[in-house]
C-alpha positions in Angstrom: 34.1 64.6 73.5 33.8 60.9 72.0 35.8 58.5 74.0 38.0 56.4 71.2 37.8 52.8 71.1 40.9 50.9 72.5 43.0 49.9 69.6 43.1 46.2 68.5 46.6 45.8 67.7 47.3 42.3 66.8 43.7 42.6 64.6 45.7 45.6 63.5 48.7 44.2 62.5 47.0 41.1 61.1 45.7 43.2 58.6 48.4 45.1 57.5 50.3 42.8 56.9 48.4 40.0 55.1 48.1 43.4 52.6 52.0 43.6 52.5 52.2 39.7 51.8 49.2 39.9 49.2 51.0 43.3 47.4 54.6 41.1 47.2 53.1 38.1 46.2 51.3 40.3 43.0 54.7 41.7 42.7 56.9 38.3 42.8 54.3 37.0 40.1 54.8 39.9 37.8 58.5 40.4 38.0 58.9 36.2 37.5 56.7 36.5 34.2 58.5 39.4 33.3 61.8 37.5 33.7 60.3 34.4 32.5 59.1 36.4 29.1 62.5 38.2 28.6 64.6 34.5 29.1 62.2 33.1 26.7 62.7 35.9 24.1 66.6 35.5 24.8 66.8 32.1 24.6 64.9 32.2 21.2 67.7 34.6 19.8 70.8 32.7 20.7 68.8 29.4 19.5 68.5 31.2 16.0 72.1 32.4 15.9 74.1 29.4 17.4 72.0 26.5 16.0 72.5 27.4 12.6 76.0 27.9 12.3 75.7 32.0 12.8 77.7 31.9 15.7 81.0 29.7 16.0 82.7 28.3 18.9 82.6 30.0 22.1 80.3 32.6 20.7 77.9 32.3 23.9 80.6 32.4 26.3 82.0 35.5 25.2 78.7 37.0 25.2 78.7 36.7 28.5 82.2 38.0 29.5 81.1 41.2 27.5 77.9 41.2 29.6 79.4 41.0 32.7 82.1 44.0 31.4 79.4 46.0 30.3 77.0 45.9 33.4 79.1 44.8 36.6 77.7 43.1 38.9 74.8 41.6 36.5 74.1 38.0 37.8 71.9 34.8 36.2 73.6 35.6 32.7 76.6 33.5 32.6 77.2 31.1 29.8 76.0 28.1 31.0 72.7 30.4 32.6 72.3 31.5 28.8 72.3 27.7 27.4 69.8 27.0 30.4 67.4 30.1 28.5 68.1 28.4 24.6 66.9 25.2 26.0 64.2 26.9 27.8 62.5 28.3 24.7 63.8 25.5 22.7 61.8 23.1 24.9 59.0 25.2 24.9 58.3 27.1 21.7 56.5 24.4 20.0 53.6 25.0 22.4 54.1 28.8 22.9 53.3 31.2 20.1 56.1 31.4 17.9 56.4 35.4 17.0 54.9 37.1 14.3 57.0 38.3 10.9 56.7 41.6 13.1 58.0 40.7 16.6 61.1 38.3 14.6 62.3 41.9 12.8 61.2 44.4 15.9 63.5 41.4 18.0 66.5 41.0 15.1 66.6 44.7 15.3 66.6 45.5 18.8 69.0 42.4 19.6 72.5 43.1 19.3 75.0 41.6 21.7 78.0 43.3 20.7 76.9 46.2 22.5 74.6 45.6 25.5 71.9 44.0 27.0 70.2 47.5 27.0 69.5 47.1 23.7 66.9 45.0 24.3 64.6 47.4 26.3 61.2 48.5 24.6 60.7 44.6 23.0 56.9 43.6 24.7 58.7 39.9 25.5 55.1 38.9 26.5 54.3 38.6 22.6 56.6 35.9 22.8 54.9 34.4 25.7 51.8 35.1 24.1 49.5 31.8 25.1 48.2 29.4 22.4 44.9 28.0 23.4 46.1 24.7 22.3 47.3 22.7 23.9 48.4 25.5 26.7 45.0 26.1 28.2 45.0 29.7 30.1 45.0 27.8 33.7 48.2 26.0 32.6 49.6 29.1 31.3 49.0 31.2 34.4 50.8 28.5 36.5 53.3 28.0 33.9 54.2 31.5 34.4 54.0 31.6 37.9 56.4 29.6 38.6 60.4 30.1 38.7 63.2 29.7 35.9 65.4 27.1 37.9 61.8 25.2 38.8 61.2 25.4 35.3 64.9 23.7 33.8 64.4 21.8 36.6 61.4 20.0 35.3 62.5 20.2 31.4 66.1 18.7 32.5 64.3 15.4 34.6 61.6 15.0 32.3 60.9 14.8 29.1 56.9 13.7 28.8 54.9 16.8 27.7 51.6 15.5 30.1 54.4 14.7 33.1 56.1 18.1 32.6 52.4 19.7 32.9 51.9 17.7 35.7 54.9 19.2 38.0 54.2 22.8 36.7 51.0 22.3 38.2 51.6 20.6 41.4 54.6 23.4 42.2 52.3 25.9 41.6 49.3 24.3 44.1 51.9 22.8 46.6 54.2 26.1 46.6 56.9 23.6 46.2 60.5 24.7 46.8 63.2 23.8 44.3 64.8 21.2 46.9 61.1 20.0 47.1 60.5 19.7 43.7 63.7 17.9 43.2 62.5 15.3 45.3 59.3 14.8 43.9 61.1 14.1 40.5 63.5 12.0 42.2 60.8 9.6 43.2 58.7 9.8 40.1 55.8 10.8 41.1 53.8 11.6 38.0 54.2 7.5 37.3 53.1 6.8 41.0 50.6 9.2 42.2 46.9 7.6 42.1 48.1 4.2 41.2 47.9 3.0 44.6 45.6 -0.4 45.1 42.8 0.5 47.0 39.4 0.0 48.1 38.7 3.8 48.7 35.7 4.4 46.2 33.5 1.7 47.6 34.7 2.3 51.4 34.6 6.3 51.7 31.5 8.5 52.3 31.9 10.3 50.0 33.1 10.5 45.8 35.1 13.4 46.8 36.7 11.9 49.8 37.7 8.9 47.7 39.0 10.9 44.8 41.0 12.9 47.1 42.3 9.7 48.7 43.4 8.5 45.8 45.2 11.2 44.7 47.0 11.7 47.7 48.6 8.1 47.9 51.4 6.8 45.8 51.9 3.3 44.5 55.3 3.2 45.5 57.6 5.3 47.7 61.4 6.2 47.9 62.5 6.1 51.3 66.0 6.9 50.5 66.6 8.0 54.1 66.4 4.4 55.4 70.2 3.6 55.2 71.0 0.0 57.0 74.4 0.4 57.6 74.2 3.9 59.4 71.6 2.0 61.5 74.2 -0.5 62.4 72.5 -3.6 61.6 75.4 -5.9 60.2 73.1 -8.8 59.7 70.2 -8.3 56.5 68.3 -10.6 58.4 67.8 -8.5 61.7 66.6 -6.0 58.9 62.9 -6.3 59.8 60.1 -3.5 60.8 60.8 -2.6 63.8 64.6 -1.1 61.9 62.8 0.3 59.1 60.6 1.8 61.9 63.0 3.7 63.6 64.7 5.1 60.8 61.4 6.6 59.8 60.6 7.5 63.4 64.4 9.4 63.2 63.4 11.0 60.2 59.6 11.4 60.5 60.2 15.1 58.9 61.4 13.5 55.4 59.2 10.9 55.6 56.1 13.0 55.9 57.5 15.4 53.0 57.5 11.9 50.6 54.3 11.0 52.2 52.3 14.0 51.0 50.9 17.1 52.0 49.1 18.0 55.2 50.4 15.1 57.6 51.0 15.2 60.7 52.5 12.4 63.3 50.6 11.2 66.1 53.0 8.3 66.9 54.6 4.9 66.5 53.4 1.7 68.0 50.3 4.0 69.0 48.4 1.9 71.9 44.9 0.7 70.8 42.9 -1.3 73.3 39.5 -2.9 73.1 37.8 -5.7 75.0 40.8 -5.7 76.8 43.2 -6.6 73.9 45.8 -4.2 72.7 46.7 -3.4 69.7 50.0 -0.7 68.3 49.7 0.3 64.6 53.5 0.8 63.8 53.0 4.4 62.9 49.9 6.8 63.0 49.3 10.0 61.1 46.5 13.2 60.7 45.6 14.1 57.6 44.2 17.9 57.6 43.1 18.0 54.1 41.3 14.8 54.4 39.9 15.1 57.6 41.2 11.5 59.0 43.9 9.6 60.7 45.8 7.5 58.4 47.3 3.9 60.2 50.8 2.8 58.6 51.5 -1.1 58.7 55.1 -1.4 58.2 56.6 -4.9 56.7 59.8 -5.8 55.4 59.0 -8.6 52.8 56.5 -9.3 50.3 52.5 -8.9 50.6 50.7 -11.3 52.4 46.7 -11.7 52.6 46.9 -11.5 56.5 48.4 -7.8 56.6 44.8 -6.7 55.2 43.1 -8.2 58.1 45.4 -6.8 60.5 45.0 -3.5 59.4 41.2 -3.6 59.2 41.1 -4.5 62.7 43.1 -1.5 63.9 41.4 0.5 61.8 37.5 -0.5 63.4 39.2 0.3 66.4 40.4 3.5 65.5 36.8 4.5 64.1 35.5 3.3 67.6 37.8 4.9 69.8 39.6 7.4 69.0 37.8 8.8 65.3 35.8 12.5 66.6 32.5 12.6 65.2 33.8 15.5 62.8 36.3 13.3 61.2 36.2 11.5 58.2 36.5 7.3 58.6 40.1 6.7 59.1 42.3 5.2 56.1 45.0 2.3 56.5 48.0 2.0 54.4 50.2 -1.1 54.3 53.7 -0.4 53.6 55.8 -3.3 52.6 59.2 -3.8 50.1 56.5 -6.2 47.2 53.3 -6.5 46.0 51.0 -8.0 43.4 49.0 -5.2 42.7 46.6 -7.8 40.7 46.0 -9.8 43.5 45.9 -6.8 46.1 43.2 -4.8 44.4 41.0 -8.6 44.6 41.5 -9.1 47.8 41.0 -5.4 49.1 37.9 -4.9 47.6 36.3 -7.4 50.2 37.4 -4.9 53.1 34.8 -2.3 54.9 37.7 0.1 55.7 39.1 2.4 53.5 42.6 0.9 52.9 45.6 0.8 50.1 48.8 -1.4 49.9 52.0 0.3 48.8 55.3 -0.2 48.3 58.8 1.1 49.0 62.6 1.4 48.2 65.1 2.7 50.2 68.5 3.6 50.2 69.8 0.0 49.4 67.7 -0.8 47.1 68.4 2.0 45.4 72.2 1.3 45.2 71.7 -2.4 43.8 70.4 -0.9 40.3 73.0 1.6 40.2 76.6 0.3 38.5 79.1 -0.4 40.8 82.7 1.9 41.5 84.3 -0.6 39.3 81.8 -1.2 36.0 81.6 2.3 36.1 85.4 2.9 36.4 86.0 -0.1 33.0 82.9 2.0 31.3 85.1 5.0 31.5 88.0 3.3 30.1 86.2 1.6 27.3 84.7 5.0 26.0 
């Protein structure tokens, strides 16, 4: 009689259920492009009808209230969801297939509203999704589809730039990007900051790829919204200096990583460097798994000055000297300050040996002086 080998459980288990995750993950992907398809193909027929006068007033929310009669308990259809699905296809069918002469009479057919939404069982909805090779490359369209209805008004709602709306259909679908996520990363603006960073990380950086990947991973500018003075209790702006802006990110090192980018973690703040017996504390410190390297964080509350480069550059040889392993990649310094000639920045940076980059960034009050104030906006409403 054989005797049985002992049973690896976790091993086991580990393999069972990555299968279970892979086999819902196939699933989620085709019941979103199924949904995706069939709010495309409804959104179509109530831009048709309601655009041009076919409908009247109200016609959409009555449509719904018979909806809801006829199949209680149906959710995601109520009138403002089915404006959300016109203005989906309407934002959208220029670049998707339109339908054929077939699929428009096999559609006007099947679509009657004054019955049910069960009359539109049997249409193939993914010949209206049907992908044009131009200028909706299949890549595009595969993350285009993979990614959810709200994500998707989301994007067409905040942005109106065809290159910038491809640009966050893309980076949801890589970054697996939650809708409170993406919402954020339109908030900031980060198809208009992302790469535009000053630097000196092509001539600095082992590598092409490292640099590329640095550069892409760094804004130009960054909303630190979080930062709000007065909960902080500093009464006078001109106690406002790093050390506050510091410890608000210190307080709130979870949102500023999630602005910061992907794959950081924290090491510290004022992180003790000391050589030749001088010491040296880099306001913050940060790992960066995807590019294999710690990442320094100089934090100042005015303007650029030349001096913060050199500064940096020396925490940063000291970094490479005593803390860098020999597996990592040569560590990357960021100033952080509130402005910034990028002109003059990318001269000066460029005679550094250390990969570095100067940002900028707003926060919460900053943010508030270019909004209106309670009372324009209160004589705007009486005006109009």
């Amino acid at each position: 009689m054989t005797e049985k080998s002992p049973v690896d459980v976790r091993q086991a288990v580990n393999t069972i259920k990555n299968a279970i995750l892979q086999s819902q993950y196939r699933a989620a992907k085709v019941v979103n492009r199924e949904q995706l398809s069939l709010y495309f193909g409804i959104g179509r027929y109530v831009s048709e009808h309601s655009r041009k006068g076919v409908w009247g007033t109200g016609a959409i929310e009555r449509i719904s209230e018979q909806l809801q009669k006829e199949l209680p308990g149906l959710r995601g259809f109520s009138g403002t969801s089915i404006k959300k699905m016109r203005q989906f296809y309407e934002e959208w069918g220029f670049i998707i297939r339109p339908p054929t002469a077939g699929d428009l009479s096999k559609f006007d057919q099947k679509c009657n509203f004054s019955t049910s939404l069960t009359d539109l069982e049997g249409i193939d909805y993914t010949l209206l999704l049907a992908q044009n090779r131009q200028p909706m490359a299949a890549d595009m369209m595969n993350k285009f589809l993979s990614i959810s209805f709200t994500h998707h008004i989301e994007i067409i709602t905040k942005s109106k730039d065809l290159q910038e709306r491809l640009f966050y259909i893309h980076q949801t679908f890589v970054n697996h990007w939650d809708k409170n996520k993406l919402r954020d990363m339109l908030k900031s603006d980060l198809f208009h900051h992302q790469g535009k960073l000053p630097n000196n990380f092509t001539n600095t950086m082992n590598s092409s790829k490292n640099a590329l990947q640095a550069i892409g991973m760094f804004k130009d500018e960054y909303l630190l919204d979080f930062i709000n003075v007065e909960e902080l209790g500093v009464r006078d702006k001109a106690d406002i200096d790093e050390r506050v802006v510091e410890k608000a990110i210190v307080n709130n090192v979870k949102n500023f990583i999630m602005t910061f980018g992907r794959d950081f973690a924290f090491v510290g703040n004022q992180y003790h460097l000391e050589k030749f017996g001088h010491d040296e504390y880099p306001d913050l410190l940060f790992y960066n798994r995807e590019l294999t390297a710690l990442v320094a964080v100089e934090l100042k509350q005015g303007a650029f000055k030349p001096a913060y480069l050199g500064q940096l550059s020396a925490y940063l040889r000291i970094l490479d000297s005593e803390v860098k392993k020999p597996f990592e990649n040569p560590n990357i310094g960021i100033v952080l300050c509130k402005e910034a000639d990028k002109t003059f920045v990318e001269f000066l940076i460029q005679g550094y040996d250390n990969p570095m980059g100067v940002a900028t960034y707003k926060s919460a009050e900053d943010v508030r002086k270019v909004l209106p104030s309670e009372e324009d906006l209160r004589k705007a409403m009486e005006e109009g």
